[in-house]
N, C-alpha and C positions, 0 to 999 in steps of 0.2 A: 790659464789652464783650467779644465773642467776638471771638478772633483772627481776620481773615480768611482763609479756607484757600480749596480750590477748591469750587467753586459744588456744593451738595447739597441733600438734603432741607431741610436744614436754614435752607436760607436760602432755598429756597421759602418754608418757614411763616413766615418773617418778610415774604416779598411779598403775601401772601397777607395778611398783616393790615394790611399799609399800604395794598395795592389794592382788596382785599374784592370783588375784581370780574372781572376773570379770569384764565384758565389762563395762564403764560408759556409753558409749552409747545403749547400746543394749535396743530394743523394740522404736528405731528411727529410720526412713523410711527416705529415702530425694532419691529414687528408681524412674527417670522418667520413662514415655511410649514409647518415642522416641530410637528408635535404632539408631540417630545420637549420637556418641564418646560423641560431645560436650556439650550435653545438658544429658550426664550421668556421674556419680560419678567414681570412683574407681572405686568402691568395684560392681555398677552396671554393669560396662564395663566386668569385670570380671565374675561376676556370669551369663550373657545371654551369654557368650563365655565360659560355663561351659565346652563343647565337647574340649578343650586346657587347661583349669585353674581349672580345678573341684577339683584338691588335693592339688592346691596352695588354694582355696576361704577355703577347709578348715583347713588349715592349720590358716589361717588368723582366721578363726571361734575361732577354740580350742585356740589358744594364745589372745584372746579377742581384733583382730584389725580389725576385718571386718569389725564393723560399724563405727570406726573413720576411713575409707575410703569409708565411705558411707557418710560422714558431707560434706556437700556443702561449709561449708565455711573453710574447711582447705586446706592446700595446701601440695599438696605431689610428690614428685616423686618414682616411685613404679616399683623394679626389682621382674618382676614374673617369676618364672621359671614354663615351661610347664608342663602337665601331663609325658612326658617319661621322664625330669628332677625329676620330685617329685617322681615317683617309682626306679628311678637308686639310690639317694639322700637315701630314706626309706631300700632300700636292703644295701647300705651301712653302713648304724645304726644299721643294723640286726635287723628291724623292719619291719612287715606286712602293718604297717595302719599307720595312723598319729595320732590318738589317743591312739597309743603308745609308741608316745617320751614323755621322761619327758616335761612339760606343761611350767619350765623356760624354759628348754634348746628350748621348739619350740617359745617360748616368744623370744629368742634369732634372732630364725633365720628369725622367721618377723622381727623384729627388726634392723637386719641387711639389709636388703631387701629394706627398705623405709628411704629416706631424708625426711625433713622438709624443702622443699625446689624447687623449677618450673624449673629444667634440661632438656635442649633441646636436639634435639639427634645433634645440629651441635656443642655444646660447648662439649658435652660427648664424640667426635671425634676428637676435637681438645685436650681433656685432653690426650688420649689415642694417638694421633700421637705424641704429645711432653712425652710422659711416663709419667704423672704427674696426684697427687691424685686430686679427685675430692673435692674442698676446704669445703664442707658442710658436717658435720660431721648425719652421719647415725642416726637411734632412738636407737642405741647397743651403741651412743656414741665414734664410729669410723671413721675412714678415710678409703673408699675405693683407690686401686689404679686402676689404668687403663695402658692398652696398647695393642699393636696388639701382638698376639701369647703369648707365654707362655714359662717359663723355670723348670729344675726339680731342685728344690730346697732342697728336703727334704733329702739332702745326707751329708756325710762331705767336708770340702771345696775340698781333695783331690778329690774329686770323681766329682767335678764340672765341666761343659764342656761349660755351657754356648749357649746349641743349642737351636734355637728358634723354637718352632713347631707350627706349625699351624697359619702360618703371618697374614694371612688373614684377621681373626678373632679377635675382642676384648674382652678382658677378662680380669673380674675384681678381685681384688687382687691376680692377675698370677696364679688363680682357673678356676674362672666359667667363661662360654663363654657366650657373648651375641649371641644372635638367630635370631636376627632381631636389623637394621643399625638403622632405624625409630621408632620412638615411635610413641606411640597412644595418641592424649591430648584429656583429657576429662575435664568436666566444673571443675575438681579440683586435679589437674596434670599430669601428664604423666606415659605413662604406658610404659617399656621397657620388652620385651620380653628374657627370660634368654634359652639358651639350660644345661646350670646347675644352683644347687642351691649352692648359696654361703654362704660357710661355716661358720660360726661366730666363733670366736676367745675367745671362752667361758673359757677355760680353764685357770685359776692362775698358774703360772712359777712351781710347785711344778706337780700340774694335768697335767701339760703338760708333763712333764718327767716322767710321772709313764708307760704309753701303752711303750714306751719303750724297755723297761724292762733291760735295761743295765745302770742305777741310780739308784739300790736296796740303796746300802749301805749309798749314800749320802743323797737320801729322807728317808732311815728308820731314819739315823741321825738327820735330821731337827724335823722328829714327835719325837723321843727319848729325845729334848732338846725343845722341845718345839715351836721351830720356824717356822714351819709349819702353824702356827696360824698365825705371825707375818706379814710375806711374802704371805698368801691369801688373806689382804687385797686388794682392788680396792679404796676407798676413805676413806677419814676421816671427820667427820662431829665436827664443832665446833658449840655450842651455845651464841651467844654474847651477853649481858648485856642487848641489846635491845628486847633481845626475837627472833630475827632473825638468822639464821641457814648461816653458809659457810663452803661451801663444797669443799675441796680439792682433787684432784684426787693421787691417790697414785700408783705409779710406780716404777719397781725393775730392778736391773741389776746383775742376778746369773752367778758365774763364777763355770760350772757343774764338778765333775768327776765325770769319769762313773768308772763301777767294774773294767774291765781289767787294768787302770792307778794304783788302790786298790792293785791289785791280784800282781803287779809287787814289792811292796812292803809285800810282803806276808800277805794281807789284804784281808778277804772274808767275813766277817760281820760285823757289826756294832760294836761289841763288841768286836774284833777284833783291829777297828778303837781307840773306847775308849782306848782299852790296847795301843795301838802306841802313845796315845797323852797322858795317863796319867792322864784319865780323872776323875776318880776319879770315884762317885756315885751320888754323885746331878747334874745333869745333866741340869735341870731348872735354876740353879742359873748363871748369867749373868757374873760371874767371873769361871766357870768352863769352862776346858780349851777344851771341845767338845761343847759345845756353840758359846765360841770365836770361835771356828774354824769353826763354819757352818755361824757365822755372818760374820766371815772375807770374806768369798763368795759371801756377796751381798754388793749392794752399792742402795744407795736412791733415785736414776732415774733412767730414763730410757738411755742407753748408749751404743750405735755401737761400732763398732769397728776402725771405722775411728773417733769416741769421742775419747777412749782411747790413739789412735796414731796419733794423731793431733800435727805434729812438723813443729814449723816454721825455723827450724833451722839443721843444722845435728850433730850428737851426743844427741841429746835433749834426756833428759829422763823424764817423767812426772810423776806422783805420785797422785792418788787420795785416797782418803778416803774410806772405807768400812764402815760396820755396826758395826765392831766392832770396840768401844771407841780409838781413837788416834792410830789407825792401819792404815797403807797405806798399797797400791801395788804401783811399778813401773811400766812403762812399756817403752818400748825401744826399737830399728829396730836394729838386730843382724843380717847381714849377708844378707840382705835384709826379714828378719824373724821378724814378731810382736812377742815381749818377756815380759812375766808378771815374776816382780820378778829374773832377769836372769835365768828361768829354764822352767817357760811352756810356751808352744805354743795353739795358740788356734785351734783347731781340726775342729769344727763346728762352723760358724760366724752366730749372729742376728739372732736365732730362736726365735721368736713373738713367747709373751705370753698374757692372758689378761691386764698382770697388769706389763709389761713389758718384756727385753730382756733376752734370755739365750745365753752364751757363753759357749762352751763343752771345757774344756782345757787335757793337755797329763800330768801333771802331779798334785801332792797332794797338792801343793803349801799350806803349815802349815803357821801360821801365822810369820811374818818376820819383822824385822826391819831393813832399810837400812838406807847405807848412807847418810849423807845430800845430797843434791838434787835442782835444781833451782824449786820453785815452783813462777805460775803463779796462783794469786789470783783472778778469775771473780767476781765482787760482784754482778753480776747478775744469776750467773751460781749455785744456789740453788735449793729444791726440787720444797719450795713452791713457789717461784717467777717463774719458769717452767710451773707450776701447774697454776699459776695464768694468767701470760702469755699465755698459749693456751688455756683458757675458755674465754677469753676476743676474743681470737680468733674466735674460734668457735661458737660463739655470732654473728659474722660478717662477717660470712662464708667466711673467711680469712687461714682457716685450721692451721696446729698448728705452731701458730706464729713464738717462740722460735726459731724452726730450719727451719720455711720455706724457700723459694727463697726471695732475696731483691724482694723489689718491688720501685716505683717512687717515691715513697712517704715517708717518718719516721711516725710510729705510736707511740706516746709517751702514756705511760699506767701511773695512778697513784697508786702507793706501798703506800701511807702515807694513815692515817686511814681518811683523807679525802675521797678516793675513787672518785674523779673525775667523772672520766669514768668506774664505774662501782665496784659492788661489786662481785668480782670472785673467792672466797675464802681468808683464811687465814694467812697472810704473818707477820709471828710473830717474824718478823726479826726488824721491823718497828711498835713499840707503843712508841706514842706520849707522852711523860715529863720519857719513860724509856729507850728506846734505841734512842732517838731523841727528840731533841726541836725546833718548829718552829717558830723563832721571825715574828715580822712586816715586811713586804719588801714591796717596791715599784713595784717592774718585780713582771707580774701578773702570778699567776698558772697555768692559762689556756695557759698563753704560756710556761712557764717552773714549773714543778711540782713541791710541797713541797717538797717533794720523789720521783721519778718517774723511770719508765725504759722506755730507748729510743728505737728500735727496726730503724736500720741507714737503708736508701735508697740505692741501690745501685750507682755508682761512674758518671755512663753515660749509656745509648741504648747502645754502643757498650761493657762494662764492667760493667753488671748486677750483674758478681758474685764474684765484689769487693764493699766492701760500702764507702761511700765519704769519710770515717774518718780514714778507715784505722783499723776499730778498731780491737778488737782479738776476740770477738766471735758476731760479727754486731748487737753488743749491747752498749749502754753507762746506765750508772746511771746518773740520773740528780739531783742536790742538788739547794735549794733555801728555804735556811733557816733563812733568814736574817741576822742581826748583831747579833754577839755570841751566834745566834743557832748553833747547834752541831748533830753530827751523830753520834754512835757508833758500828761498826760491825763485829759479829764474825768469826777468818779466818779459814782455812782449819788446818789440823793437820800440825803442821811443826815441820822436823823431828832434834831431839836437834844438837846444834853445832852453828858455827860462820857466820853471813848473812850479807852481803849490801841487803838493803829495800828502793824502789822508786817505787815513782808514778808514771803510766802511765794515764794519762790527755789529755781531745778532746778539741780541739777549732776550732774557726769559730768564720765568719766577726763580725756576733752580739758582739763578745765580746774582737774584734780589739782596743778597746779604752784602758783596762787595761793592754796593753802588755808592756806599757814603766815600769811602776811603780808596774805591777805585782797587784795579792789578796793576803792579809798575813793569813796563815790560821795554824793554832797551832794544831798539831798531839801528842798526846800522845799513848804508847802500854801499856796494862796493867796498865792503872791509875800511870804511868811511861813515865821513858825516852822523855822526852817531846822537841820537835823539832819544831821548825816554819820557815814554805820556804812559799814565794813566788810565789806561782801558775800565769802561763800566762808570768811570765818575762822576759823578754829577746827573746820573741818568734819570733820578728822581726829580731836580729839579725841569726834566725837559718831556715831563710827562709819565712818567717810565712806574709804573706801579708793581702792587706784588704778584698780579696775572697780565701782567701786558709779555707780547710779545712785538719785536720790531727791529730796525737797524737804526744804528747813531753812527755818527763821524767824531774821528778824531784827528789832528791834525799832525802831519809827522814831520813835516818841515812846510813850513809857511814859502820857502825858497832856495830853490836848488838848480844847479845850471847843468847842463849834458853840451860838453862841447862838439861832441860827434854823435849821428843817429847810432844806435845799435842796442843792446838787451844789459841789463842789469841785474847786480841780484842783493835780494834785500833778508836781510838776516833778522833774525829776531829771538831773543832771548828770553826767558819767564825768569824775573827777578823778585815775584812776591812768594813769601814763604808758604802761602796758601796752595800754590802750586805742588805743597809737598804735603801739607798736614789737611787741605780739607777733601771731602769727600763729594764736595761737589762743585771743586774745581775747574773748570773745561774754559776754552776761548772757541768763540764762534767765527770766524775771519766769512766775509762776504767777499766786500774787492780792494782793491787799492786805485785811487782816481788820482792822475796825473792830469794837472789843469796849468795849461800857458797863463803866464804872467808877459804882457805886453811889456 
């Protein structure tokens, strides 16, 4: 949920999609006499330079934002594209007029057009010679990117070459070109001139793959089983006890086939499909097996392809989770080849969708069970701590935290239903007296969180794009729960057979003092198997000085057995008195590594 602050663009775009119907401003003039820039609006600059902007002012009309660029007191920055922009843009829609785009979809493309936010054109130059998005998220609730020239993307990776056209020129999300270097500021932001209009990202992962036309049989399956609903989410809205609304942003990662992969298994409709899997007739019911098999295609964020094949090691094989219940894929570097499941590859990488990624893979990939497998447990690396993470973000025109660039700084966020610093949505990983209890402590929350996610700085000015700790995904969880409060968190699907389980743990100087004697902190899995190590101990003799920062392991069962694949939850308790009397007590948690014992 975004803080309430004072009334802006920004909470226009949210009237604007509850109303869908009209301006709150309109029949509000704030229009001066002066043909000086600076002592005119937006939306004024624009309309006396009607002979360049006359299809953009209406365009802005018909989506109801001309007069909240006409408010003196908002602050905007505003990508207009010209009049020969707005009729190439209208012939591309296979439309005559701008009153006949659909009214969301051109709600869209203002939408995308305008920050909430005073972009100069020397920081808009410097985003774009470093390639890098502009951190202030759009009124579409986007990330524009920037840079000089352009690449053609929209092909399979084979077909990619990588040439850049048009260097000169900057252009944003590797579409539309800027027209002019310089903006125009007027009394309520800046006006950047476009030679195209830039596209908005309207479409849900499903409508994206439909113009296509080479996803018949996978998207006829998704409507056939009902999923199609599922996966055109964009947000989920929860109502909490107090009357107050959090809004989580909802993101997907589809791993596509297209027909020809189908047709090779002599596969050419849907029902076809059905027959191959056996699927039966209830096709809605979450345990038929043409269900499973469209859920096993998506996963719960949003996920590149350098997420998937992120090895710190060689031979690494890693294993995420799908939609469908206690289902993994693999994935693994064959040959120098990305491999999902040892058998597909992926055709087409990270085609953006509204509400996340597509991946086009070469073959049917059914659902599969492998074998064990080392999995590396992030306990930050969830939908909604993601979600909650880049809304705290984009609050602080920080762009989206989670996976941005380190930066100088650590930005620590609080997950406990405290909310510290902000309420950003739903994180239902973390309620207070059920998955967690927070005793008394001395070390204050503002400096270390009940709950919290760390977001690490990186190492030094010269090695930016390592962070000081070392960590695995330039995240830490922070715990600061007092004496014999406790956490308890659920893991990823782990797939059955025999494991060694350790923790990986961040320290630093703050918490140099407990390294002779260690924190005793009692692990149970499953309301079982109950284990108590010594966190911090021995850290001195394994290098660990009074300015080091890094990660250590510790072992929490040497051997533990999972007689069936599926998710676990592991509890953990703070059993050292220190938890309660010092002041700069805190536990740093990285991951938890589950490694096969042959």
């Amino acid at each position: 949920m975004i803080p309430m602050k004072k009334f802006s663009l920004f909470i226009l775009a949210l009237i604007t999609l509850i109303t869908s119907c009209e301006d709150p401003y309109e029949g509000t003039t704030y229009i001066r006499s002066s043909n000086d820039a600076l002592e005119m609006t937006c939306a004024a600059y624009l309309t006396l330079n009607s002979d360049e902007f006359s299809l953009w002012v209406e365009l802005l009309k018909y989506s109801d934002y001309y007069n909240a660029l006409n408010d003196a007191d908002a602050t905007a920055t505003v990508f207009c594209p010209d009049n020969d922009a707005m009729r190439e843009f209208l012939e591309w829609r296979g439309v005559s007029s701008v009153r006949e785009l659909d009214r969301d979809y051109a709600r869209a493309v203002a939408q995308v057009h305008i920050l909430n936010y005073d972009l100069s054109d020397a920081s808009l130059i410097n985003y774009a010679e470093n390639g890098e998005s502009i951190p202030s998220q759009t009124l579409f609730q986007s990330y524009l990117t920037t840079g000089f020239g352009y690449t053609i993307t929209d092909v399979d990776d084979a077909e990619l070459d990588n040439t850049l056209h048009n260097p000169d020129s900057i252009y944003i999300n590797n579409q539309a070109r800027l027209a002019k270097f310089t903006a125009v500021k007027t009394s309520n932001g800046e006006i950047f001139t476009m030679g195209d209009v830039i596209h908005p990202l309207a479409e849900t992962i499903l409508d994206k793959l439909r113009p296509y036309d080479e996803y018949n049989i996978f998207v006829g399956a998704a409507e056939l089983c009902g999923y199609d609903k599922i996966v055109s989410r964009i947000a989920d809205t929860t109502y909490n006890i107090n009357g107050s609304m959090s809004i989580n942003s909802v993101n997907f990662t589809c791993l596509a086939v297209p027909d020809e992969v189908y047709a090779q298994s002599g596969i050419s409709s849907v029902s076809d499909l059905c027959s191959y899997l056996n699927a039966g007739t209830n096709y809605t019911d979450s345990t038929n097996a043409l269900y499973q098999y469209i859920a096993y295609h998506f996963f719960d964020r949003e996920m590149k392809v350098s997420d998937f094949f992120n090895f710190s090691e060689e031979g690494q094989i890693n294993i995420y989770d799908t939609e469908c219940t206690y289902q993994v894929v693999t994935c693994q570097d064959v040959g120098g080849e990305h491999i999902f499941n040892e058998v597909a590859r992926i055709v087409r990488s990270d085609m953006a969708a509204r509400n996340g990624l597509i991946q086009k893979v070469d073959h049917i990939l059914p659902v599969w069970e492998p074998d064990p497998v080392t999995v590396i447990w992030d306990f930050c690396n969830t939908a909604e701590i993601i979600s909650f993470v880049n809304a705290y973000g984009a609050d602080r025109n920080l762009g989206a935290l989670f996976t941005s660039a380190l930066a100088a700084k650590e930005y620590p966020i609080d997950l406990s239903e405290d909310k510290r610093d902000g309420d950003y949505g739903n994180v239902s990983a973390f309620v207070e007296n059920e998955t967690y209890l927070g005793n008394s402590s001395r070390a204050s929350y503002s400096n270390y969180r009940k709950i919290g996610f760390v977001k690490c700085k990186y190492k030094s000015a010269r090695e930016k794009d390592v962070n000081n700790y070392g960590a695995y995904m330039n995240n830490l969880l922070v715990l600061n729960l007092g004496y014999a409060g406790w956490v308890q968190l659920e893991s990823p699907t782990i797939i059955k057979g025999r494991y060694k389980v350790e923790l990986c743990y961040a320290a630093n100087p703050v918490l140099y003092e407990f390294y002779a004697s260690g924190s005793l902190t009692r692990f149970t899995l499953d309301d079982e198997n109950a284990s108590s190590v010594y966190i911090y101990k021995g850290l001195t003799s394994q290098g660990f000085g009074k300015a080091t920062y890094g990660t250590a392991f510790t072992t929490l069962w040497g051997e533990i057995e999972f007689e069936n694949s599926g998710k676990h939850v592991l509890k953990a308790t703070m059993m050292d008195i220190n938890a309660k009397t010092s002041s700069k007590y805190h536990q740093l948690w990285d991951y938890v590594k589950f490694t096969p014992i042959d």
